[in-house]
N, C-alpha and C positions, 0 to 999 in steps of 0.2 A: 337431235343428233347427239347430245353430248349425255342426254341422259341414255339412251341406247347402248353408248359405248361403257357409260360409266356402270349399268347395268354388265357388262360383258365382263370387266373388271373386277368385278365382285364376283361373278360366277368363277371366276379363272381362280381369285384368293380361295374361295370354301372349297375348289376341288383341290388346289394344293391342302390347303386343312386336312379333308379327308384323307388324301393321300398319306400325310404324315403319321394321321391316327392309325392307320391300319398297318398288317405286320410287315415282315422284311420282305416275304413271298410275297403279297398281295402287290407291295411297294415294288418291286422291281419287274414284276407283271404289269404296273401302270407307267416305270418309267415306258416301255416300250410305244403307249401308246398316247403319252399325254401330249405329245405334238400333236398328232389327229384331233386331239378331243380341243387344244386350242382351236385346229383349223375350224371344226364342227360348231366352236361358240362363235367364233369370228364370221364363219358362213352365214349363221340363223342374225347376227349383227346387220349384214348388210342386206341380207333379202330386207327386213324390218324396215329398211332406210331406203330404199325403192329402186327404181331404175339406174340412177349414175353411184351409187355403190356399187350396185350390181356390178356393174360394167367393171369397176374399178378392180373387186373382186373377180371375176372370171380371165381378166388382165394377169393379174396376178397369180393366178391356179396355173398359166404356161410359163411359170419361172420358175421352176424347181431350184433351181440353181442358184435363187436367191431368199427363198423362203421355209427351203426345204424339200422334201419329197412329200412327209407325213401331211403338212401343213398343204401342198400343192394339190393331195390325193383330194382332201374334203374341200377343199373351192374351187376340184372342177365338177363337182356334185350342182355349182350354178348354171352349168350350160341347160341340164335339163330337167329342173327343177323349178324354174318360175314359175308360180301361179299365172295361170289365162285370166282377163278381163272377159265378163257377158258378151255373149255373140250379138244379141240387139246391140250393144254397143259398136260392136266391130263393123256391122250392117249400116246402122248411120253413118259410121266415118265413109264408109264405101258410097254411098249415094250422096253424100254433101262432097267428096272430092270428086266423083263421078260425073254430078248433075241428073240423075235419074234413077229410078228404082233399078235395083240388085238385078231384077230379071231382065233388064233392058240390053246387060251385056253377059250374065253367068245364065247358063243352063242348071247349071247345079254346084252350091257350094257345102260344104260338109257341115254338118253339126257342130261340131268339136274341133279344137284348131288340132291341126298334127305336131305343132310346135310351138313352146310359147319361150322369146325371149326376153331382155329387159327391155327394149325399148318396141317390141314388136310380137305379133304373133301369124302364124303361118295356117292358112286354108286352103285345103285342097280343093278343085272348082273345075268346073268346064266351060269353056265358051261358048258359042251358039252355033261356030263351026266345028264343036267338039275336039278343040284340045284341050288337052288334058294340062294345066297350069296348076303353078302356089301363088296364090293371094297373099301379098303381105301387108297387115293394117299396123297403122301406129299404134300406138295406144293412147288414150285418150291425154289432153293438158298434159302432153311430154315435155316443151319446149319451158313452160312456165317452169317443172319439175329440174329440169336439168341446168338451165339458168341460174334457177334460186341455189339446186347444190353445190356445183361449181364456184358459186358467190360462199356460202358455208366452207367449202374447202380453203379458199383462198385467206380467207381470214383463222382461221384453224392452223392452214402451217404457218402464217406471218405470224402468229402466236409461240410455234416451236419454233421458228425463230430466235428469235427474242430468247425462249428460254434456252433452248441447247446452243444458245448465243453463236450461229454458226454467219461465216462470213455473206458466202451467197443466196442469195434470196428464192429461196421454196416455193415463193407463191409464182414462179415460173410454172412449176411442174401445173399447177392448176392450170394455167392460162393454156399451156399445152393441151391439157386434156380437154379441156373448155372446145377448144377448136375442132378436133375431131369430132368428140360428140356431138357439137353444135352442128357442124358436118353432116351427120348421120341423120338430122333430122330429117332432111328434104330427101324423098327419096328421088326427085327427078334425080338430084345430081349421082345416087348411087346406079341409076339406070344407064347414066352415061359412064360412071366409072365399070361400068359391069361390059357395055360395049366395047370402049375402048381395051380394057383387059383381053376380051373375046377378040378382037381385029389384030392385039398386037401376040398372040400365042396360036392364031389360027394356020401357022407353017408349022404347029408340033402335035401331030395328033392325038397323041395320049392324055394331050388335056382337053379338059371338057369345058365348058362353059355353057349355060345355060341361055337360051332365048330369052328377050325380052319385050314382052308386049306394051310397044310406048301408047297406042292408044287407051291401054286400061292401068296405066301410069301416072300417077301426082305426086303431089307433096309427102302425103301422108297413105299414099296406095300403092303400092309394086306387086305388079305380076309377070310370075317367069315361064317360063317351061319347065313342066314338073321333071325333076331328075330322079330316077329310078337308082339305086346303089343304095352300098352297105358304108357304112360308116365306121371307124379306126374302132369306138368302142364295141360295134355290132361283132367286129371280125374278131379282136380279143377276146371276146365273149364264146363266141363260138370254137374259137383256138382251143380255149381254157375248160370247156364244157366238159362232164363227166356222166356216167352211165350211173343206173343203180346196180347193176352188179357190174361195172366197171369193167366189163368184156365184151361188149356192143361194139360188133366189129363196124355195123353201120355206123355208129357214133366214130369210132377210130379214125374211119374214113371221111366221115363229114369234117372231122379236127384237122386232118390233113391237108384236106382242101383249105380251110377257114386260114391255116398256117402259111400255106404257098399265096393265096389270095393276100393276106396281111402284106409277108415278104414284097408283093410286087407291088403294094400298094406303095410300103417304103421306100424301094428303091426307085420308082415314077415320082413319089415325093422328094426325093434326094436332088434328082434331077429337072424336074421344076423348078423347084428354089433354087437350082445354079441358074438356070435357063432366065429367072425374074433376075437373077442378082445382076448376071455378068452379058445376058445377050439382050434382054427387050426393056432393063430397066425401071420395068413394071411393075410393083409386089402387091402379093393379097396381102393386107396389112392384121389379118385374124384372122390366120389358119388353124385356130382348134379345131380338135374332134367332129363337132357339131358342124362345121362348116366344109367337112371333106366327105367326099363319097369312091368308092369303086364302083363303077360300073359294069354292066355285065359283058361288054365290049373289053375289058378290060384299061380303062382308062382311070386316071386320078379326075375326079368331078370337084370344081370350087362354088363353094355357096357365098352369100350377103359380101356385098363388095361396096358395103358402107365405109368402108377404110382403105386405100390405096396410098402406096409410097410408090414416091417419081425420083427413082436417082440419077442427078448429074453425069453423065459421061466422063468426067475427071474421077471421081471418085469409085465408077465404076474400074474404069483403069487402076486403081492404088490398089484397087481391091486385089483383083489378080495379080498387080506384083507384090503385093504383101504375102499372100500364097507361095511366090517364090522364095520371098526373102526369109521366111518361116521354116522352108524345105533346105534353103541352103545356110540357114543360123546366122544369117545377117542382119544382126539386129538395129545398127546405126541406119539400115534401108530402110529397114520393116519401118522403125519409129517415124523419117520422112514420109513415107507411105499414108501412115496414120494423121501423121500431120495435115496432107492432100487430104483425107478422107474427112478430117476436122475433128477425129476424135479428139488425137492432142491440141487444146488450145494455141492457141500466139501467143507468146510471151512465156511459156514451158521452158524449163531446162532441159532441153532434148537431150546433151549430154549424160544427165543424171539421169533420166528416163531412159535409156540407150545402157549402161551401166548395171540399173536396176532388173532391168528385161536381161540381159546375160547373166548376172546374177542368180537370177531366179531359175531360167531355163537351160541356163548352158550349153552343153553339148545335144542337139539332136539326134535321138536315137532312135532307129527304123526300125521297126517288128513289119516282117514280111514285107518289106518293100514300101509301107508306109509311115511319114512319120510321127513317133510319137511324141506328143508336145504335151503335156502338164500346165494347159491352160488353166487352173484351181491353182496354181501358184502366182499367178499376175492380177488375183485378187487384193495382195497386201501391196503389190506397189500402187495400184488407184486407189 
């Protein structure tokens, strides 16, 4: 691990070197892109480092807002980028968590996985009454892997610790992630998290959820009902396409569709995550790209429900009056609100926090009837 990074570090100094050698043109041509070209070293860093990188990195690609856009663009290049482990591999795990040869319960599994991700990879397959399912197999000595990195993490930040002498102890964030991912190993339990998701969203029909087949379900084996849909990056893709001579009315029109389809996809996603937040409580806890579909019903499709958040009933309440108190610039409420929801600690100056929040945001002002809040300024008072 530490020579990996130190390795990355070195790459990061000779491309500033370069940068400096070269003219003023060239220089301001790479200011634009040497965030990217960080993200691009930091990306090829963690695939190196294996699975709970990975993860840690793809984590990190949905936080623009904290790492960047440039730096976001190239480590969401992890969702579909892992390398696949040997299909013979994949096949023994399937019959030692099974108990019997492959053909005993698939008619047909595919060659090549349709998807490989860090802790897993995905097989398209038939049953023997011909449905059509995704095989998901572990990958091999996961659990020894993520154990041992998670142990590597924890001693890593108690180190920055120590050095950027900070008061609270970092090696939480480890133990945090520790849990999830330790989580995600078993898939019985993501097959009942996938149930439960599906029982408590089944009064909203635009969302999808996938079946799942608990007889040909283990540890280390999850299979679904394959979902047919396009995926956020498919539809941009297709939004964005162009002709070679750039007046393909049929292209025009495919763009159009791909754009209406995109649009409904957002706003079915807008309103899902209200629907997880504030009615059922429920949340997929990794909704990248990779894990959403439209389907041709016109519905939002949710893939791998290895991660689910359960919020309290109090907190779901703060939530919604924080909404109001945010609409009506009542910031001494909004801050209680927060307090219920446990952002702000006990023991906080709510005053000073209360102070700080009007300070920063002031007066609420509504463009077209909604308001506008300059949330990127209550980054300096946390």
């Amino acid at each position: 691990v530490g020579s990996c990074f130190l390795s990355a570090v070195i790459r990061i100094r000779t491309s500033r070197i370069r940068k400096f050698l070269r003219s003023d043109l060239e220089k301001d041509f790479d200011g634009n892109i040497s965030q990217y070209n960080f993200g691009m070293i930091l990306k090829e860093t963690v695939l190196n480092l294996g699975p709970t990188f990975i993860k840690v990195g793809q984590s990190l690609s949905t936080r623009p807002d904290i790492i960047g856009s440039d730096i976001s663009k190239a480590l969401s290049e992890l969702h579909d980028q892992i390398p696949p482990f040997p299909r013979s591999i994949a096949m023994k795990i399937i019959e030692e968590e099974l108990g019997s040869p492959v053909e005993s319960f698939f008619s047909f599994i595919s060659e090549e996985p349709v998807a490989a991700a860090s802790f897993g990879q995905v097989y398209r397959g038939s049953t023997l009454d011909g449905s059509i399912v995704a095989v998901k197999v572990q990958r091999p000595n996961l659990r020894h892997v993520v154990v041992r990195d998670i142990y590597i993490l924890r001693i890593g930040l108690g180190l920055l610790q120590k050095i950027a002498k900070r008061k609270s102890d970092l090696r939480l964030y480890a133990d945090e992630l520790g849990k999830g991912l330790v989580g995600e190993l078993d898939y019985t339990l993501e097959a009942a998290n996938a149930s439960e998701f599906q029982e408590s969203h089944s009064p909203f029909p635009f969302i999808h959820v996938p079946k799942v087949f608990r007889y040909l379900s283990r540890k280390r084996v999850l299979t679904m009902e394959w979902m047919v849909g396009e995926s956020p990056t498919d539809l941009i893709s297709l939004s964005t396409g162009s002709s070679v001579d750039g007046s393909s009315t049929h292209l025009d029109r495919q763009k159009l569709d791909a754009k209406w389809r995109l649009l409904d996809l957002v706003n079915k996603g807008v309103e899902a995550t209200l629907v997880q937040l504030l009615e059922t409580g429920i949340l997929h806890a990794d909704p990248h790209p990779g894990n959403l579909r439209y389907t041709s019903s016109g519905q939002i499709g949710f893939l791998d429900f290895g991660l689910l958040c359960r919020m309290e009933r109090k907190h779901q309440f703060a939530m919604l009056a924080s909404i109001v108190h945010i609409v009506n610039g009542d910031w001494q409420s909004l801050v209680h609100s927060l307090t219920e929801m446990d952002v702000v600690r006990p023991g906080t100056n709510t005053l000073r926090v209360t102070m700080d929040l009007e300070d920063a945001l002031g007066e609420v002002e509504f463009k077209d009837g909604i308001p506008d809040v300059k949330f990127s300024r209550v980054r300096s008072i946390s």
